[in-house]
C-alpha positions, 0 to 999 in steps of 0.5 A, spaced: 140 937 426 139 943 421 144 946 417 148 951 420 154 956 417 158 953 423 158 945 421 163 943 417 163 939 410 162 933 411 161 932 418 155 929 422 151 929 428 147 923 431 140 922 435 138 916 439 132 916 441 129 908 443 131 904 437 131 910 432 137 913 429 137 919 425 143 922 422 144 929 419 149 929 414 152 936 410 154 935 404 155 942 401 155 948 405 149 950 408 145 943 406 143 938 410 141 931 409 137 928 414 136 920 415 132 916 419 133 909 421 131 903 425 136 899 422 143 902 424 145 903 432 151 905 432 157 912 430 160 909 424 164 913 420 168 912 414 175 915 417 178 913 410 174 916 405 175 923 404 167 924 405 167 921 411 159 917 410 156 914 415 154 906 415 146 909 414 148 913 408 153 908 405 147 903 406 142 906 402 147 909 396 148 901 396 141 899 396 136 903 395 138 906 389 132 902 385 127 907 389 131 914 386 131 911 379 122 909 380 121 917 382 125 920 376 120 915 372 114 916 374 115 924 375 115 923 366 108 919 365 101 921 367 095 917 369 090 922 368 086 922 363 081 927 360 074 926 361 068 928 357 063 927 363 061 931 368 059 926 374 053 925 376 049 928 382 044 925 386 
């Protein structure tokens, strides 16, 4: 499921194990995207784009979006907060 410098762009290897898929994705040269799902259970591929997704990528780029985008905020607020007490010790 690694990337390797033999996969191609855009190709995929599936895993099966009980009701789990996991997919292996490479998207550019030597990076991999790994995806893991009890949704998805078959080999589904998109033959017509030119990236050839699968259906557990296309499903999470369709509806998992709201998650990147609640990363990316919390990573630019802070709840810490200064303190000018030292705990008390018993």
């Amino acid at each position: 499921m690694k990337a390797s410098k033999s996969r191609e762009v855009h190709s995929t290897e599936f895993g099966f194990n009980g009701s789990m898929t996991m997919i292996s994705y490479i998207r550019k040269k030597g990076k991999a995207v790994l995806l893991l799902s009890t949704m998805h259970h078959s080999k589904m591929v998109d033959e017509n784009s030119q990236k050839k997704k699968t259906e557990i990528i296309l499903f999470y780029n369709q509806n998992k979006g709201a998650v990147d985008t609640v990363d990316q905020m919390v990573g630019y607020y802070t709840c810490k907060r200064q303190t000018q007490r030292w705990p008390m010790v018993l």
